[in-house]
PyMOL CGO cylinders between C-alpha atoms (Angstrom):
from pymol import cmd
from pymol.cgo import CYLINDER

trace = [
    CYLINDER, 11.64, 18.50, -15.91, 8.73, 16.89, -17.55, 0.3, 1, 1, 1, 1, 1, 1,
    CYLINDER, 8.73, 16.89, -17.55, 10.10, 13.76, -18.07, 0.3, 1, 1, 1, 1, 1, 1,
    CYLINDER, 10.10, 13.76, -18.07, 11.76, 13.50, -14.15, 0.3, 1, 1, 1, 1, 1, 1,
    CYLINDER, 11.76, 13.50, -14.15, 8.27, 14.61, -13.46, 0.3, 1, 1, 1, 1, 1, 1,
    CYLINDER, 8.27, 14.61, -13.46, 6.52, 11.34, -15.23, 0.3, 1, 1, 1, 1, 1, 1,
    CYLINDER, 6.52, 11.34, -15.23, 9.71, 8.94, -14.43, 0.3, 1, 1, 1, 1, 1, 1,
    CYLINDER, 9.71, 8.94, -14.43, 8.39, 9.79, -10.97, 0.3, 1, 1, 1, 1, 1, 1,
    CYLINDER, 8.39, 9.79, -10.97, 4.67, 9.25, -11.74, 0.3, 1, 1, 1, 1, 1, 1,
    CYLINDER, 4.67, 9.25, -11.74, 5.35, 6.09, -13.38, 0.3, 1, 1, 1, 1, 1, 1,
    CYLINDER, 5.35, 6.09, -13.38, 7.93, 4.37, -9.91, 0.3, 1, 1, 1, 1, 1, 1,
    CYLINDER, 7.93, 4.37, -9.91, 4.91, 5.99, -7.69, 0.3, 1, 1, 1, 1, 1, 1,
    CYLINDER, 4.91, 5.99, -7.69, 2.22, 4.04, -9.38, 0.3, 1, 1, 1, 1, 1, 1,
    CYLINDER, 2.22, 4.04, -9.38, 4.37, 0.62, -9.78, 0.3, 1, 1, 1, 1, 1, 1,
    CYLINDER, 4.37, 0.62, -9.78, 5.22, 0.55, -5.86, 0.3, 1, 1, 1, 1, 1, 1,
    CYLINDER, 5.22, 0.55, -5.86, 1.36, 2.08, -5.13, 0.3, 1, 1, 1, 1, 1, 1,
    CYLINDER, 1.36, 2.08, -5.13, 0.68, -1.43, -7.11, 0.3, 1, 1, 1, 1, 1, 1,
    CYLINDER, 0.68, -1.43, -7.11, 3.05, -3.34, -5.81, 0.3, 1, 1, 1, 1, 1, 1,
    CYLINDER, 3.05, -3.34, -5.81, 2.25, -2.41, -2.12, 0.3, 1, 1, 1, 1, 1, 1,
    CYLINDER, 2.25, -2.41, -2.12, -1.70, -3.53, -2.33, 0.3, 1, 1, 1, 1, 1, 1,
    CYLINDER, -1.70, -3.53, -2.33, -0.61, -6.86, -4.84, 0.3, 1, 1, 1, 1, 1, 1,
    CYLINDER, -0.61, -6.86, -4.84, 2.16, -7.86, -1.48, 0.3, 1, 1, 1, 1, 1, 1,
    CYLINDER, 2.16, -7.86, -1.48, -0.13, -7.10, 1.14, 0.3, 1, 1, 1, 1, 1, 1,
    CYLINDER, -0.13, -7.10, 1.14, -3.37, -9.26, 0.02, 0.3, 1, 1, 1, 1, 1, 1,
    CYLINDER, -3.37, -9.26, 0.02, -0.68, -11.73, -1.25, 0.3, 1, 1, 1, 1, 1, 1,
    CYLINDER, -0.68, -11.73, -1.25, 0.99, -11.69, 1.87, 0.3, 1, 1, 1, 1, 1, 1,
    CYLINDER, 0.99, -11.69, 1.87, -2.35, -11.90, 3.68, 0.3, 1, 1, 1, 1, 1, 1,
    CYLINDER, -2.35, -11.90, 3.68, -3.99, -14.72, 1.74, 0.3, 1, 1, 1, 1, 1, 1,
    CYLINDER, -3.99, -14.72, 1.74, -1.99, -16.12, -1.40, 0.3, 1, 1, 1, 1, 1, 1,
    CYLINDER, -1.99, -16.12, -1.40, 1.57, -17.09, 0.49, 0.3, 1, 1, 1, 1, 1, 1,
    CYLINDER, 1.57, -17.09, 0.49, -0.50, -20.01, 2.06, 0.3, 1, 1, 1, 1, 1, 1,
    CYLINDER, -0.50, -20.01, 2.06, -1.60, -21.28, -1.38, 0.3, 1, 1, 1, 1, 1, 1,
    CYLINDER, -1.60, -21.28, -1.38, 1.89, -21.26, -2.65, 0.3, 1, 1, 1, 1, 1, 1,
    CYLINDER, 1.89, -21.26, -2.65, 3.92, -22.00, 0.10, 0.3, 1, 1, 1, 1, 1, 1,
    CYLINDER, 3.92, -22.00, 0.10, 1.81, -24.21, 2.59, 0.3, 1, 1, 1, 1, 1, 1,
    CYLINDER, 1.81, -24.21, 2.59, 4.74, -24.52, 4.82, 0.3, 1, 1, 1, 1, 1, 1,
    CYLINDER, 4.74, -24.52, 4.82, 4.58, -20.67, 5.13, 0.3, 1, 1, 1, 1, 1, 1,
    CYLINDER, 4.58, -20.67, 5.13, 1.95, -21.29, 7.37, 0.3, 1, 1, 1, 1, 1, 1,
    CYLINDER, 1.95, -21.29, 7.37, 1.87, -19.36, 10.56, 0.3, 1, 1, 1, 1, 1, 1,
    CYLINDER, 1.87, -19.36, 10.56, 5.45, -18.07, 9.82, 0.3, 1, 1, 1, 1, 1, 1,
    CYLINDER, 5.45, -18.07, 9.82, 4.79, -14.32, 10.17, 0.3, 1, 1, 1, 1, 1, 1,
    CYLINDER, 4.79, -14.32, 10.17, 8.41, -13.13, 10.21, 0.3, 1, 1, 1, 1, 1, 1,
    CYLINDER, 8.41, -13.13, 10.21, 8.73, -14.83, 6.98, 0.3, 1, 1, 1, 1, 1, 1,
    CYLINDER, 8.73, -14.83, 6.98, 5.92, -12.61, 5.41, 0.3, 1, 1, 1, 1, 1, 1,
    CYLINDER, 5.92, -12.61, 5.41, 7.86, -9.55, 6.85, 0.3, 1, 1, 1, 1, 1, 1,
    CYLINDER, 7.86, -9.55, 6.85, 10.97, -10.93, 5.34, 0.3, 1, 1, 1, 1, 1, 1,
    CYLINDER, 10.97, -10.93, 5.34, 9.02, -11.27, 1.70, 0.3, 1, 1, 1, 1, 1, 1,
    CYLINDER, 9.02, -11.27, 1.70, 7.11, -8.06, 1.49, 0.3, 1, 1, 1, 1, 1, 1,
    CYLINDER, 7.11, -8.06, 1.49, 10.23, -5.48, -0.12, 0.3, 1, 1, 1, 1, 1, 1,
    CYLINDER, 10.23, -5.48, -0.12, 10.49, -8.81, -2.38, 0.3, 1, 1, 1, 1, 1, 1,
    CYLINDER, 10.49, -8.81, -2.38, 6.65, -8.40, -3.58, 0.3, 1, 1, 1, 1, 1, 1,
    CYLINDER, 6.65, -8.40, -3.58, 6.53, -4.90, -3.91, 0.3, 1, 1, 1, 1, 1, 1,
    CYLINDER, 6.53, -4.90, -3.91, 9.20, -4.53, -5.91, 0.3, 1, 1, 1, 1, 1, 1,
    CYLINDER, 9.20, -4.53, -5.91, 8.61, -7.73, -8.28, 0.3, 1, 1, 1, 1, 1, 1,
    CYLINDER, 8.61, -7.73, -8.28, 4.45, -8.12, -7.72, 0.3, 1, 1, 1, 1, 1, 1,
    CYLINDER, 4.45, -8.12, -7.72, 4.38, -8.73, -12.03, 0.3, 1, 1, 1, 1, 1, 1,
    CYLINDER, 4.38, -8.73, -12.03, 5.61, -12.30, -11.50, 0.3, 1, 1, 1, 1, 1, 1,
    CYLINDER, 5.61, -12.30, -11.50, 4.06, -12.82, -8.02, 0.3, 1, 1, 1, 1, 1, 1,
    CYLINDER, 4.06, -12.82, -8.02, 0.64, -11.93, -9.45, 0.3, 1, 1, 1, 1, 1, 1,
    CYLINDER, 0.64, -11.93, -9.45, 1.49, -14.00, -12.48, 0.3, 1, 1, 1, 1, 1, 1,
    CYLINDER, 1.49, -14.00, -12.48, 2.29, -17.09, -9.99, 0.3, 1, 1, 1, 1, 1, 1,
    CYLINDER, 2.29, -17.09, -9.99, -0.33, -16.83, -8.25, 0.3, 1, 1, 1, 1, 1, 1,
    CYLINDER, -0.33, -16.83, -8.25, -3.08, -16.67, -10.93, 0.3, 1, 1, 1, 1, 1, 1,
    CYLINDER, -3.08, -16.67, -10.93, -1.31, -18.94, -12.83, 0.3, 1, 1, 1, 1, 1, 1,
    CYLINDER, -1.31, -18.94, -12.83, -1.29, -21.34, -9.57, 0.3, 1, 1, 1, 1, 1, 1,
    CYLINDER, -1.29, -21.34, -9.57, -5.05, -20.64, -8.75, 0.3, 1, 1, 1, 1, 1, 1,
    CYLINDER, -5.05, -20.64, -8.75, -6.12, -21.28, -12.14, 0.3, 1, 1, 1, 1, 1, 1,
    CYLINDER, -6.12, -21.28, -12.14, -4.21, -24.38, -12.51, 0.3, 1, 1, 1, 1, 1, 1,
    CYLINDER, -4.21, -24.38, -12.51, -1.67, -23.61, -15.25, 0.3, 1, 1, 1, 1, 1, 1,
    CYLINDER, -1.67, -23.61, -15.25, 1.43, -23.82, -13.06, 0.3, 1, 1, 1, 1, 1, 1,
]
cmd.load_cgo(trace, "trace")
């Protein structure tokens, strides 16, 4: 039970993460990756399951993008 218990823990925590890493993404990075994302709102509604559930190597886009190292 204690390991179901931390298993659960551990997904809560990665989509509680991945939730606030897609929506300011969503909000303000999609525009810096993707300028022809621009104004296309559906597309951000279409994106955000995508986000959540990988937001290691959308972070690690967009830092590497807004640092320059892309």
């Amino acid at each position: 039970m204690q390991t179901a218990a931390l298993l659960v823990e551990i997904i809560t925590w990665y989509l509680a993460i991945g939730v606030g890493v897609a929506a300011v993404f969503l909000l303000y990075g999609v525009d810096r990756i993707d300028p022809a994302a621009r104004g296309s709102f559906l597309f951000r509604v279409l994106a955000a399951p995508g986000a959540v559930g990988l937001w290691p190597l959308v972070l690690k886009r967009w830092l590497d993008r807004e640092t320059g190292r892309h």
